[in-house]
C-alpha positions in Angstrom: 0.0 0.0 0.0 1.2 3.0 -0.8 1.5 6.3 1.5 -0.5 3.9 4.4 -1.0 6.2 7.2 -2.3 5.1 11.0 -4.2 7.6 12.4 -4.0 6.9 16.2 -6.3 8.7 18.7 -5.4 8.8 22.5 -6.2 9.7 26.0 -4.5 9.4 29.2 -3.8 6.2 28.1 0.0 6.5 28.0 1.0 2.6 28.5 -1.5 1.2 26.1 0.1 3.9 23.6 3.5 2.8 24.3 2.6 -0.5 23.5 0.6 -0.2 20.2 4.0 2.0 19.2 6.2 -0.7 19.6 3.9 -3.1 17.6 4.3 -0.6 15.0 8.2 -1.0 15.4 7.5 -4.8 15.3 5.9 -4.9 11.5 7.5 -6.0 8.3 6.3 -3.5 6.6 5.5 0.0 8.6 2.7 2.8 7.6 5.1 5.5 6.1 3.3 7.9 9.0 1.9 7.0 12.5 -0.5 10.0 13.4 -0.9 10.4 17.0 -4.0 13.0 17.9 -3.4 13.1 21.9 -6.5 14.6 23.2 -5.0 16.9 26.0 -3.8 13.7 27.8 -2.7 14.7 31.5 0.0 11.6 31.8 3.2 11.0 30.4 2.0 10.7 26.6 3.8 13.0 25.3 7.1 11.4 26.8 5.8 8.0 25.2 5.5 9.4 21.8 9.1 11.3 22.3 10.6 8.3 23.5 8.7 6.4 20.4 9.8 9.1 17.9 13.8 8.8 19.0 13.3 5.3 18.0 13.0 5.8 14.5 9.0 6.0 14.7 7.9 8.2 11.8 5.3 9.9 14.0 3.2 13.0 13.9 2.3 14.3 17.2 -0.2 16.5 17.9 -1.7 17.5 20.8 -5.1 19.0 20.9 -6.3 21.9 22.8 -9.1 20.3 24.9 -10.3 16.5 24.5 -12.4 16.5 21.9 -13.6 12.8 22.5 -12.7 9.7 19.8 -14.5 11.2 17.6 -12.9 14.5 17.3 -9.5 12.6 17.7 -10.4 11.2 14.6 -12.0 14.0 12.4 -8.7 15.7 12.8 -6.4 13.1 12.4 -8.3 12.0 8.9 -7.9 15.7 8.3 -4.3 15.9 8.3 -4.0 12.6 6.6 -5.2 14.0 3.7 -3.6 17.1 4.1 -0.2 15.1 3.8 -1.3 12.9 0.5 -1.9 9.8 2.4 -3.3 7.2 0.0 -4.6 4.6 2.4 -5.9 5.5 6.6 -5.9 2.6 8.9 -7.7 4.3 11.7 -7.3 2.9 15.2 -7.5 3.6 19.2 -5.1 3.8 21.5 -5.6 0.2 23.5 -5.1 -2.3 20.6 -1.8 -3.5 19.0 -1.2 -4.8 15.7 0.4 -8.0 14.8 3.1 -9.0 12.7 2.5 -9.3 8.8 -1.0 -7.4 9.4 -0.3 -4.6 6.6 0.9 -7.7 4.3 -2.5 -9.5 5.3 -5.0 -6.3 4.6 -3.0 -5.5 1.6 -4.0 -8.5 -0.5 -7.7 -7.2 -0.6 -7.0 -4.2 -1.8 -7.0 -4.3 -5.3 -10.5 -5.3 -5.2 -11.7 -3.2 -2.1 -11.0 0.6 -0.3 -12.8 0.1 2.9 -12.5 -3.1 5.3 -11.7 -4.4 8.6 -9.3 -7.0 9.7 -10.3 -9.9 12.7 -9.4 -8.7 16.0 -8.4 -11.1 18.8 -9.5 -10.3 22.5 -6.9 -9.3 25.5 -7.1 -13.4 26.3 -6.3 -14.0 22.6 -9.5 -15.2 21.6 -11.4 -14.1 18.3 -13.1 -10.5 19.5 -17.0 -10.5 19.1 -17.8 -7.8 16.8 -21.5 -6.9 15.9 -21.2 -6.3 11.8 -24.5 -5.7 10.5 -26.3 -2.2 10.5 -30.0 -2.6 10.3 -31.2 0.9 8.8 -35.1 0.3 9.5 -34.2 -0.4 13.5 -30.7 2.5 13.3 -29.1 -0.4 15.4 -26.4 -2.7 14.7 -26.7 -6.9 15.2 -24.3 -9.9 15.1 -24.9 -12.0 12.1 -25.9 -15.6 13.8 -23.8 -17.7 11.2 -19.9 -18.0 10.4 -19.3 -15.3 8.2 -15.9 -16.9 6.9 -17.4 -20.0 6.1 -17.3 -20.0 1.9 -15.4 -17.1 1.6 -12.8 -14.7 3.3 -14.4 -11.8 2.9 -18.2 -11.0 4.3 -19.9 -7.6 2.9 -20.9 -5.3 5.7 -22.2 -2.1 6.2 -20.5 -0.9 9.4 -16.4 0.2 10.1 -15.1 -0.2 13.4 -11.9 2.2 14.5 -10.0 -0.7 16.1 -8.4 -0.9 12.3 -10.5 0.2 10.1 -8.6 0.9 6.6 -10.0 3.4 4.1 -9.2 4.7 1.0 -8.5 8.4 0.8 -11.2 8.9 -2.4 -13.7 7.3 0.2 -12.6 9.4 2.7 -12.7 12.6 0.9 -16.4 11.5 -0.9 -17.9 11.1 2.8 -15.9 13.7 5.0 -14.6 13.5 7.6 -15.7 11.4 10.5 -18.3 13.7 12.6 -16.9 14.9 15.9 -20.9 15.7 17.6 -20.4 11.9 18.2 -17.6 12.9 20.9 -17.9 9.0 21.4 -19.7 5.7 20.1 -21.5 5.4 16.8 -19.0 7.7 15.5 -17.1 4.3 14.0 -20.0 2.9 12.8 -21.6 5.6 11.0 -18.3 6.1 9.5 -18.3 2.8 8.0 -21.8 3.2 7.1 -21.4 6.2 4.9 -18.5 4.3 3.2 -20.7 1.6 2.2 -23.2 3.7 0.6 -20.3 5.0 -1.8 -18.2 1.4 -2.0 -18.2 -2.1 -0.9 -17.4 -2.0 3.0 -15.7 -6.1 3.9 -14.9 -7.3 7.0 -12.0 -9.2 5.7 -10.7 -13.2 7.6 -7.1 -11.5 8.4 -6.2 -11.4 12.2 -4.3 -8.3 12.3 -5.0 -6.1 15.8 -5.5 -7.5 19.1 -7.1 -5.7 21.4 -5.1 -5.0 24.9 -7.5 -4.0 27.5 -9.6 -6.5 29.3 -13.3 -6.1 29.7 -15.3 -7.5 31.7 -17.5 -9.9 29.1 -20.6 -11.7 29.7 -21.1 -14.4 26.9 -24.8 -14.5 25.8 -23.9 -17.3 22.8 -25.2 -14.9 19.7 -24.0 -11.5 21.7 -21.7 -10.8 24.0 -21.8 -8.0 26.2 -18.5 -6.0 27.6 -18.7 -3.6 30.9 -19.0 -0.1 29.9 -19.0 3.4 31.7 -21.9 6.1 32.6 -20.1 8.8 29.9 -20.4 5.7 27.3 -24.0 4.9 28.3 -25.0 8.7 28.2 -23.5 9.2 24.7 -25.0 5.3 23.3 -28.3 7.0 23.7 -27.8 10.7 23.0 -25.7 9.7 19.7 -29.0 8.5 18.6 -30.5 11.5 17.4 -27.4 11.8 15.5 -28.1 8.5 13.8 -31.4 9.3 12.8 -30.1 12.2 11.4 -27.9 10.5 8.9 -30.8 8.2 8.3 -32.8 11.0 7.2 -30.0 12.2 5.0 -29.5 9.4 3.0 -33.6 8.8 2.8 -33.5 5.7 5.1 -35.1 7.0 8.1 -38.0 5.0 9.6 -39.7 7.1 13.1 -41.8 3.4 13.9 -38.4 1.6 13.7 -36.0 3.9 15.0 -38.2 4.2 17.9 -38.2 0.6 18.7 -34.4 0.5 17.9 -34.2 3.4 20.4 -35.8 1.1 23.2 -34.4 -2.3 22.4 -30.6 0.4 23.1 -32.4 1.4 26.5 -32.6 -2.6 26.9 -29.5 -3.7 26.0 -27.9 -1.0 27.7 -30.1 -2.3 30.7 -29.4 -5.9 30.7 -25.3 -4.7 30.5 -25.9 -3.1 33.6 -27.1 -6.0 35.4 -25.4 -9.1 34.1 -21.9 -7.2 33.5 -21.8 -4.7 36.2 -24.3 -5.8 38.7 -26.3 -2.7 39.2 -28.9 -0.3 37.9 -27.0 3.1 39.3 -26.1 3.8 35.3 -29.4 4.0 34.3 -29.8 7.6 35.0 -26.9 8.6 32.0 -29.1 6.5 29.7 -31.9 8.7 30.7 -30.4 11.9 30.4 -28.6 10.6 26.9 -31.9 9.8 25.6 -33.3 13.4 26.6 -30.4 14.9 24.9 -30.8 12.8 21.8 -34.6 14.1 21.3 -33.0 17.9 21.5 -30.7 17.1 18.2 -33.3 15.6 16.9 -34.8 18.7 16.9 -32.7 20.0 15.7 -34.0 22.3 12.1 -30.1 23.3 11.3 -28.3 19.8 11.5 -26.2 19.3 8.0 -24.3 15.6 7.5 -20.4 16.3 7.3 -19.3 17.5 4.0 -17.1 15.6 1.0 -13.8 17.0 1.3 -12.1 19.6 -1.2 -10.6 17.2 -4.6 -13.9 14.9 -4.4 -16.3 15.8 -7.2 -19.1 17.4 -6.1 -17.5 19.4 -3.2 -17.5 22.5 -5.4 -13.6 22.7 -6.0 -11.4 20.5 -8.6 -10.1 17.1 -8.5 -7.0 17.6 -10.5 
């Protein structure tokens, strides 16, 4: 792949960084930038990414004003990506690594696809549950109940996932950047979502990121459910009216089935809190996300993100 740029967002997450950076030393063939957006981190980061650089790391390090969530992370790091002529964005957080041969691995799909996502393996090394299936009337996403990699080793999707995501910079600059309102969650998926209504979007049977921090997991046999936190439960529901938004955009808004996908979230989100975490105390940031969610919905003035300067229809050239 040529000009392959990571685009690594972090947060006060210093150790985690410092290990994903040394995977990146680790590789037989290394993205010709690593972009790391720190989002005002408080720790040692910026030590790690000096420390990183000194090593022969070709990183760009910036650090943001304010944190500006995952999702802002990642608007500006796809920003400067393109800014610098990347060709190809492999778009990742901060508490993954990658594994060896993993650029080799994705790049054999390439000539047929420009947006897809590698396996994952969990912190115990097991195959990480990943829910790949947006289902536009509900504005949820499911797990598809059979082996996807049974005939074939690539299954079509409609969903990206920034735990490795790789995109194309054409697809990048025809959907925009990704949205920052999101602050965090949905923000991946929507991503990959837009890219599927311009190109192909394959969840490909490479293993090429494992995921570093353990979860607590409860394992419901079709879904499985990881712990979470009160700021991610608030912004699972608020980020709805978001989604609904997009939905609207692209004509594939449905109120009767959003609103039941909006509950069966609530439910989820519910069950979580009991069978992960044992309580019900984090059901007041699902209330107050879902009252924030109704005011964007309201929202008269909400535009999608806009295609990116060189993509036809933007208003400015592509040569």
């Amino acid at each position: 792949m040529e000009n392959l740029y990571a685009v690594v967002v972090t947060y006060n997450r210093a150790d985690f960084l410092r290990n994903l950076l040394d995977s990146f030393g680790r590789l037989d063939t290394a993205p010709t930038r690593i972009l790391v957006l720190d989002n005002a981190s408080s720790d040692h980061t910026p030590d790690v990414v000096a420390q990183a650089t000194a090593a022969g790391l070709p990183i760009q390090y910036e650090r943001l004003d304010r944190n500006v969530g995952g999702a802002g992370g990642f608007s500006r790091g796809v920003e400067l990506a393109l800014e610098s002529g990347a060709e190809w964005l492999w778009l990742m957080d901060d508490d993954v690594e990658v594994l060896p041969g993993a650029v080799e691995a994705l790049e054999k799909f390439t000539p047929e696809y420009s947006c897809m996502i590698g396996r994952r393996y969990d912190a115990n090394g097991k195959p990480f549950f990943w829910q790949h299936h947006f289902v536009e009337a509900l504005g949820i996403f499911l797990p598809v109940s059979r082996d996807v990699f049974r005939h074939s080793d690539v299954f079509r999707t409609n969903v990206g996932n920034f735990e490795g995501m790789l995109i194309n910079a054409s697809v990048a600059r025809s959907i925009g950047l990704p949205d920052p309102r999101f602050f965090i969650t949905w923000d991946d998926l929507i991503y990959g979502w837009l890219a599927a209504q311009e190109t192909p979007v394959v969840y490909v049977n490479a293993f090429v990121i494992k995921k570093v921090r353990a979860q607590r997991q409860v394992d419901l046999g079709l879904r499985h459910l990881n712990d979470s936190s009160d700021l991610s439960r608030r912004y699972v529901m608020r980020n709805r009216g978001h989604v609904a938004h997009y939905l609207r955009a692209h004509g594939k808004f449905n109120p009767a089935g959003f609103a039941a996908g909006t509950a069966l979230t609530f439910l989820k989100e519910l069950v979580r809190l009991v069978l992960v975490e044992r309580t019900l105390k984090g059901a007041a940031a699902l209330w107050r996300g879902w009252r924030e969610s109704r005011t964007i919905l309201a929202d008269v003035g909400w535009k999608p993100m806009p295609p990116l300067p060189g993509y036809p229809g933007s208003g400015t050239r592509s040569d």
